[in-house]
N, C-alpha and C positions, 0 to 999 in steps of 0.2 A: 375507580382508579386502581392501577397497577398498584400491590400492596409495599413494591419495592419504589416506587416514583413517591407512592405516598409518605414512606417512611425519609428518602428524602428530602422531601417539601417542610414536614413536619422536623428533622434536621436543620433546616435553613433558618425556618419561623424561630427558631429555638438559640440560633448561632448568628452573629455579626459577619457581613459579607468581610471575607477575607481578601483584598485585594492582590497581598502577597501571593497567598497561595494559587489565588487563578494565573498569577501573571508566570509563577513558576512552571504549573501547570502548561499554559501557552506555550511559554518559550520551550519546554520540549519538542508542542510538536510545529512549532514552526509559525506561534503567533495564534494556530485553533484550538479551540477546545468544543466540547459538546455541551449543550444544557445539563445534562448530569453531572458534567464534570461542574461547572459553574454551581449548581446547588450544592455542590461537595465542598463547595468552598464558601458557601453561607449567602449565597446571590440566589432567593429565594424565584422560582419559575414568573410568578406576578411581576416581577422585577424587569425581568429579560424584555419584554418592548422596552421600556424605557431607557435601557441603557445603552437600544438601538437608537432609538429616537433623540437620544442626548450625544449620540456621534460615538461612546464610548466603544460598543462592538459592532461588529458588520455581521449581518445574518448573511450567512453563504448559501448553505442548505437547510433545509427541515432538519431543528435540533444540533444544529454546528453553526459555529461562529468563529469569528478571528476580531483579536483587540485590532481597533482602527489604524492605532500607533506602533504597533509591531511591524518591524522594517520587512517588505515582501519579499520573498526570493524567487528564482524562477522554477523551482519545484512544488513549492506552495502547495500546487492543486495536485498533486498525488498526495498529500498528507489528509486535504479535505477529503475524496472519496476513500483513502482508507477508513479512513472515520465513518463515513459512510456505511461502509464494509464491516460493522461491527456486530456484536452478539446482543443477546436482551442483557449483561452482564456489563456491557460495553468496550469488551475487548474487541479491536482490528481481528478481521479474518478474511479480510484479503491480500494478497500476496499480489507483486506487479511481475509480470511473465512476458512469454514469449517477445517478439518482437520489440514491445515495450520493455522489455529487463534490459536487451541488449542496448536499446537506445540510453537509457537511464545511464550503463555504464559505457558509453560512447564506442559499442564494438560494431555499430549498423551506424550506414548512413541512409537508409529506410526510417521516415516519419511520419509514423500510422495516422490517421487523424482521430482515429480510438484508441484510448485506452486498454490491453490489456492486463487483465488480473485474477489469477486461480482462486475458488476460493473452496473451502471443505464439500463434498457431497450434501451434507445433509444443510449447507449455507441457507437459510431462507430470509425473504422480509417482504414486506406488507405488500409493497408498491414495486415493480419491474424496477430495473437497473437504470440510471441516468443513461443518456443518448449517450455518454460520452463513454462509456465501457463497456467490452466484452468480456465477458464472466466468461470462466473456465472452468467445469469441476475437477478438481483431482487431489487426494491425496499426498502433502508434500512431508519429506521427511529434515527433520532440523534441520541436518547440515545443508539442504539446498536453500536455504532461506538465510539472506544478510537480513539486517536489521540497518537501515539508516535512520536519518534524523526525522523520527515522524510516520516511517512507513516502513512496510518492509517489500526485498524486491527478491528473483529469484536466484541463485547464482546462474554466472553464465552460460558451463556449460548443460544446465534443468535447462536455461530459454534454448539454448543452441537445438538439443532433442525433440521439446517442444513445437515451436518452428518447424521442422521435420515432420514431424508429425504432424500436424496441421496443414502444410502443403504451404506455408506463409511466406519461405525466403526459399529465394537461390539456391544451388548450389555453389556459384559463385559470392553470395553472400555468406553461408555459411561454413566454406573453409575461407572467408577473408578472418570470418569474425573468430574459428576456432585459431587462424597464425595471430592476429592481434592479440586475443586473450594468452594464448601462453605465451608469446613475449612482454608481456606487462606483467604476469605473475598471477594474473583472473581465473586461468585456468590452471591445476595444478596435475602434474605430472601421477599423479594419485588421482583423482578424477577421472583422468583419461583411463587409465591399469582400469579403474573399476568400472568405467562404463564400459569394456571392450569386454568386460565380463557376461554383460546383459544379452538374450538370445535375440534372435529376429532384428537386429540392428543390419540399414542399409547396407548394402557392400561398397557404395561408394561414401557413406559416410565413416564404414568401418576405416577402409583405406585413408580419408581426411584424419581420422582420431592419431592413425598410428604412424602419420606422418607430421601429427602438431608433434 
């Protein structure tokens, strides 16, 4: 047994399941939590069937769950594979991109049937990626990463580059989605100054930037 699962289990044996704190837990990210998290909160691992089996949680994935009675939203399932997307630590490490950022913040009327999502170079785990995501490697820096409720996604104009990059949208897509963004304020006028900094950028996306 992993010495850090073990040290939790032996946590739980030792601690009264706290209902509170899972459900607080939960409601961060939107109703899921992971089996760590739930032994963090004194819901011993032997426990978890039964409290599938009693209706209490829904197993989603391997090691993630949602309280049955947490009201669903329609983002939901990007907070379960972030979770997914997490470390031996259990921090999220993946980030929601290209095509899928813009969709998330309604700048594309393009609806992938996969998920995209970046996640670190050295990202690994046991088993391939659900059918339902395409993994990206790269590098993000803070500021191109929002944090919503649950997950995080990339800012717009990271997906807009991205995109680009990848051959994935238009260029009709992608200066609808750069005029949308700076009239709603997604894109900031400082974004743009500094991506027009970057070398080898298209000449026709050059020309889009310096005209958003």
């Amino acid at each position: 047994m992993h010495i850090y699962s073990g040290f939790l289990n032996m946590h739980a044996i030792a601690a009264r399941p706290d209902h509170d704190r899972l459900f607080e837990t939960a409601e961060g990210q939107q109703g899921y939590f992971t089996a760590a998290q739930a032994v963090e909160s004194g819901f011993a691992r032997s426990t978890h069937t039964y409290h599938v089996q009693a209706g209490n949680w829904v197993r989603e994935h391997r090691g993630i769950y949602r309280l049955r009675r947490f009201p669903q939203s329609a983002d939901g399932q990007l907070v379960l594979w972030s979770l997914w997307a997490r470390d031996r630590h259990g921090i999220p490490q993946g980030v929601y991109s290209h095509l899928t950022a813009l969709s998330i913040k309604d700048l594309s009327d393009a609806n992938p049937p996969k998920l995209h999502m970046t996640v670190p170079p050295h990202f690994r785990r046991g088993s391939g990626p659900p059918a339902v995501l395409i993994l990206h490697k790269a590098l993000l820096l803070p500021d191109e990463i929002l944090h919503e409720r649950g997950y995080a996604v990339t800012i717009p104009l990271r997906a807009i580059l991205d995109v680009v990059r990848s051959g994935d949208a238009s260029r009709d897509l992608v200066q609808q989605a750069l005029a949308e963004g700076r009239a709603r304020g997604l894109i900031t006028y400082r974004q743009v100054t500094a991506t027009l900094q970057k070398p080898n950028l298209e000449p026709w996306l050059r020309e889009a930037l310096q005209a958003a």
